[in-house]
Every structure is written in structure tokens, then in C-alpha cells.
C-alpha positions as CSV (number, residue, x, y, z in Angstrom):
1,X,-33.1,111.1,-106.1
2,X,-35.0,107.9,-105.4
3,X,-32.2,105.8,-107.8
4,X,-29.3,106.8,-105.6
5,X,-30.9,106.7,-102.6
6,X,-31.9,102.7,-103.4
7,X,-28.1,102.5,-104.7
8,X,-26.6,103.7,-101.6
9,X,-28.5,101.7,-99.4
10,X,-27.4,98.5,-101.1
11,X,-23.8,99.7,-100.9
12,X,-23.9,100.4,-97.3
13,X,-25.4,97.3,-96.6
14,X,-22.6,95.6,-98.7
15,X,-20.1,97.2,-96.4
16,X,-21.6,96.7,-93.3
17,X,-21.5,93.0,-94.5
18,X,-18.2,92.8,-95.5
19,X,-17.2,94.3,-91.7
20,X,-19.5,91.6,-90.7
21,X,-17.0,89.1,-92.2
22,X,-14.0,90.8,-91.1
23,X,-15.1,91.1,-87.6
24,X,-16.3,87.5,-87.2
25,X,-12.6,86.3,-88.8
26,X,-11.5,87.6,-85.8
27,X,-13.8,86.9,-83.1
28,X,-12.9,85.1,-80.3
29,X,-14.3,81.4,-80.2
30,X,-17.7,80.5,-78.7
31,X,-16.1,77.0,-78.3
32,X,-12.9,78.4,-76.1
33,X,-12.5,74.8,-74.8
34,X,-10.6,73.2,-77.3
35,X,-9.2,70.3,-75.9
36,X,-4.9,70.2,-75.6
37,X,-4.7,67.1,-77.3
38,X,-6.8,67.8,-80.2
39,X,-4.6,71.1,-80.8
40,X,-1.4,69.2,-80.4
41,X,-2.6,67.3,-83.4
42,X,-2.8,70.4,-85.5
43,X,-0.2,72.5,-83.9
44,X,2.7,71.5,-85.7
45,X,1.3,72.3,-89.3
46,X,2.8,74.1,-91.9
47,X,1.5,77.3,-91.2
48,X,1.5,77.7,-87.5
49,X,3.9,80.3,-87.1
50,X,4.8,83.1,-84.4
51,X,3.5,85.4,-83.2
52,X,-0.1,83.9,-83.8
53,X,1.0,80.4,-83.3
54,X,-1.9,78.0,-83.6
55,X,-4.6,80.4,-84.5
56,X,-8.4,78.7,-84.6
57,X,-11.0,81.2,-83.1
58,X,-13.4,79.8,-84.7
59,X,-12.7,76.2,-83.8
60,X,-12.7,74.8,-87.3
61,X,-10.1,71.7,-86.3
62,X,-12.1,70.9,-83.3
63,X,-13.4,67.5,-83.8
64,X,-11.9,66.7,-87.7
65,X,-9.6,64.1,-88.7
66,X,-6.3,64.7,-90.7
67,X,-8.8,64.3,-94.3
68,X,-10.8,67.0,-93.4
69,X,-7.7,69.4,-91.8
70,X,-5.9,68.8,-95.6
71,X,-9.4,69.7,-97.3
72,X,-9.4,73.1,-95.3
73,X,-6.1,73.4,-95.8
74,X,-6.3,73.0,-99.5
75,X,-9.6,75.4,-99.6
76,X,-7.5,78.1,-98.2
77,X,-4.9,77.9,-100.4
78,X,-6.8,78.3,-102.8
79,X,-8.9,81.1,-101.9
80,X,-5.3,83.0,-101.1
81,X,-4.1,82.2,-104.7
82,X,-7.6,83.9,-105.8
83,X,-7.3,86.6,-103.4
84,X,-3.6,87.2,-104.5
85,X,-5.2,87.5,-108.4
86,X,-7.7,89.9,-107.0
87,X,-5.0,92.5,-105.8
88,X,-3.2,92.4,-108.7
89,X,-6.2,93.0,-111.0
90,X,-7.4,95.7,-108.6
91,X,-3.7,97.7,-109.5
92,X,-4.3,96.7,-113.1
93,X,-7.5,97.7,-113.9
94,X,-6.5,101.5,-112.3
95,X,-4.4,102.0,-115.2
96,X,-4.9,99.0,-118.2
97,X,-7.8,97.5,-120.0
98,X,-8.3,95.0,-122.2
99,X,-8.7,95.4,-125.9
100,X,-11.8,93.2,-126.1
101,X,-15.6,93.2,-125.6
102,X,-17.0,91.7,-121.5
103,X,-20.2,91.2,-123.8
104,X,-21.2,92.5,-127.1
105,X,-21.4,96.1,-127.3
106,X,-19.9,96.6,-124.3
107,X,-16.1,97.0,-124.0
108,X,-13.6,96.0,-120.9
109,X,-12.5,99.8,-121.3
110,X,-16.2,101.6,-120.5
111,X,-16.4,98.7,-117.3
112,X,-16.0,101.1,-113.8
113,X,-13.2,100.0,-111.8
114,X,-14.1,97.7,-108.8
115,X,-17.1,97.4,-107.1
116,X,-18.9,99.7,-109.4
117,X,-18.2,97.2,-111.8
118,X,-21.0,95.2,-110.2
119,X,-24.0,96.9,-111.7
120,X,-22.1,97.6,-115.1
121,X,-21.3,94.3,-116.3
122,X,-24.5,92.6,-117.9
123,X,-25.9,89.2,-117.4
124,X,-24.4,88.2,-119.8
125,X,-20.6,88.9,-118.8
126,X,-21.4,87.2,-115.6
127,X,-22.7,84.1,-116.9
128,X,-19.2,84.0,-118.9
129,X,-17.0,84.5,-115.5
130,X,-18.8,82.5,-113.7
131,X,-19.3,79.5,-116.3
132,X,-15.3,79.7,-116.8
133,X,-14.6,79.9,-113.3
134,X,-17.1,77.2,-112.1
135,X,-15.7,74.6,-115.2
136,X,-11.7,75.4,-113.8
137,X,-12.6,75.0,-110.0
138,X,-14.8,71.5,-110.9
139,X,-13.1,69.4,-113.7
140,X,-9.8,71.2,-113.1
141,X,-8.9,72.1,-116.3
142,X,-5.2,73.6,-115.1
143,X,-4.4,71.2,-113.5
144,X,-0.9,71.1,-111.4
145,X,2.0,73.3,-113.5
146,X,4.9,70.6,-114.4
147,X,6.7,73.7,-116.3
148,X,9.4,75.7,-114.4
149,X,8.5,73.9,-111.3
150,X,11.8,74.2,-109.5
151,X,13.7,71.2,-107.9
152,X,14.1,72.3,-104.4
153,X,15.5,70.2,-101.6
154,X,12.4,69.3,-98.6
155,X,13.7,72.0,-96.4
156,X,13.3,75.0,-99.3
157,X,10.6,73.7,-100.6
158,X,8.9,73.7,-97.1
159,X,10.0,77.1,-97.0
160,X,8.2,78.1,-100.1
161,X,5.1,76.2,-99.0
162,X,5.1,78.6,-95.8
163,X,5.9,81.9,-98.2
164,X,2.8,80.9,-100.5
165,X,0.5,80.4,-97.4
166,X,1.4,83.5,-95.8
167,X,1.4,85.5,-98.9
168,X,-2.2,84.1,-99.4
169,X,-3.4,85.4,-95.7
170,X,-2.1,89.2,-96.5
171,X,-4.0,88.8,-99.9
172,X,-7.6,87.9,-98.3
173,X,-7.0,90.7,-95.7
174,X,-6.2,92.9,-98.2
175,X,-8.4,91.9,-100.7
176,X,-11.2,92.8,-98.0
177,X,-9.7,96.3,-97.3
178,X,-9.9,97.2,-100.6
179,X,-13.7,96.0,-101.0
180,X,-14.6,98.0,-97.7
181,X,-12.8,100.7,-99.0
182,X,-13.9,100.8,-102.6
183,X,-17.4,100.3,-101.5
184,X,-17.4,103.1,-99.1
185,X,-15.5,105.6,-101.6
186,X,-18.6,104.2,-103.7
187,X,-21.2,105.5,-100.9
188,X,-19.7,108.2,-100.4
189,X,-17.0,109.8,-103.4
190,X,-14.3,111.7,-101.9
191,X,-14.6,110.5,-98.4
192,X,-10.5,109.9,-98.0
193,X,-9.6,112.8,-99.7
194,X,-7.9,110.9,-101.8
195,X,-7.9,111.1,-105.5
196,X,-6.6,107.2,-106.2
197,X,-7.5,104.1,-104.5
198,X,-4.1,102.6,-104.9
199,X,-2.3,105.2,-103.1
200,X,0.9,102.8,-102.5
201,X,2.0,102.7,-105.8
202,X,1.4,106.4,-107.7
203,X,3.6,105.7,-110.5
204,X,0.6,103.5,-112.0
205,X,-1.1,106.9,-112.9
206,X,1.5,107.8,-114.7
């Protein structure tokens, strides 16, 4: 069929994209000479932990001052907190929906699960995610939580720190395997042989 054939062409080249990204996150650097002192700078940040240790292939720090390293630094805890929601909502939407409409006529509970939920959601829908989202990221309508903000003493509190950036990583890579996977399984139904996508934790089919 010509419809399916045009569908699974766009999926595959929204995989072979997403292994695009993956691969370049781990390319070595075409910059390999990054100077000792400008990594000395850098090499003590929270973050830099073994076995890794001060890991920049791409060369990002090469050549920024301590404004710009706090801006990255901020931008990807951010996109870990996001990635960390996108995990979760992955594991919920396998087994809960909400009781409400996405856009009129349309309820959360007839929206496919993950990447098939691309094509099903209508302009609409979209333009509310994304006006939400865009209005929280720019006039920062949460804001930083005061409530149940624990009183921790420099050392735990650096420890935490470390615990929510490293947390964060796991999320983006895993938030990538589960597009790639999702997206193939998408392609091509059936191709693990498996008959959930979150095969780590069966007792949500239950």
C-alpha cells in the first residue's frame, strides 16, 4: 500500500536520525587538541567522575569562559530532568490514561502509545504542549521549589547535585533507546519478539 509504504519511510528515516544523534554523542572529537590548561579549568566540575572522567568529545568547553560552562551546565540539567519525565511517562502511558480530552473529540485513552502518538495527536493538541511547554521554559512559571527542599549540609547536598546529574545522563540515553526502539517496533511490528516495550517491569500489564 502506497500509505504505508510513505509511513514507513518516514519512520525509518526517523530512526536512522535518531542513530545519527546517538552516534555523534559519542564520536571522537575533530578538535582532539584541547589544550591541558583549558581542561584543567573544567576538570574539577561537579560531574567529572570515574571512569569517564572529563568527558568532552565534542569539545564544547574548548574556548568558553566559566558563564558559558554554567549555561551548558544548566541546559543539561535540564534536558536530564525532561528526559527523566519522558521515561516515566513512557511506563505510564503502557498501562494508565488520563480521563480527559488531548483535543475535542479526541480522548488521551484512543492516543497510541509513543511514537505512534505522533501522527495521532491533531494540530491542535500540539499547539497546547507546545504553547505550555514554551510559556514554562521562557517566563519560568515554576520557578525554583522552596517546599520540602531539604536542609543538607555542602558535602550531601554536593552529593545530591552529582546523583541528579547522573541520573539525568541515564535518562537521555535511555530516553533515546526507547525512541529507536519504539520507532523500529513501529517499522516493523513484532521485530523483538516481544509483546511489551517495557519488558523490565511486567507487573505494569497486570
Amino acid at each position: 500500500h502506497k500509505y504505508l509504504s510513505k509511513k514507513s519511510i518516514k519512520m525509518k528515516l526517523a530512526i536512522a536520525t535518531l542513530l545519527a544523534g546517538s552516534a555523534a554523542a559519542f564520536a571522537p572529537s575533530k578538535v582532539a587538541q584541547t589544550s591541558t590548561s583549558l581542561q584543567s579549568a573544567y576538570e574539577n566540575e561537579l560531574g567529572v567522575i570515574e571512569p569517564t572522567g572529563f568527558f568532552d568529545p565534542l569539545g564544547l568547553s574548548e574556548g568558553i569562559d566559566q558563564e558559558t560552562f554554567d549555561q551548558y551546565r544548566a541546559a543539561e540539567l535540564k534536558h536530564g530532568r525532561v528526559a527523566q519525565l519522558a521515561v516515566i511517562g513512557y511506563v505510564v502511558q503502557e498501562s494508565t490514561r488520563f480521563p480527559f480530552d488531548i483535543a475535542p473529540g479526541l480522548p488521551c485513552a484512543e492516543v497510541p502509545n509513543g511514537v505512534a502518538a505522533i501522527d495521532a495527536i491533531p494540530s491542535l493538541g500540539w499547539a497546547q504542549m507546545i504553547f505550555f511547554i514554551g510559556a514554562v521554559d521562557y517566563w519560568g512559571f515554576l520557578g525554583d521549589f522552596d517546599a520540602g527542599k531539604p536542609d543538607l549540609e555542602p558535602e550531601e547536598l554536593e552529593k545530591r547535585k552529582l546523583q541528579e546529574l547522573q541520573h539525568g545522563r541515564l535518562a537521555m540515553l535511555a530516553t533515546m533507546e526507547l525512541f529507536r526502539h519504539d520507532s523500529q517496533n513501529l517499522v516493523s511490528p513484532g521485530f523483538d519478539g516481544l509483546d511489551n516495550l517495557i519488558t523490565g517491569l511486567p507487573f505494569i500489564y497486570n
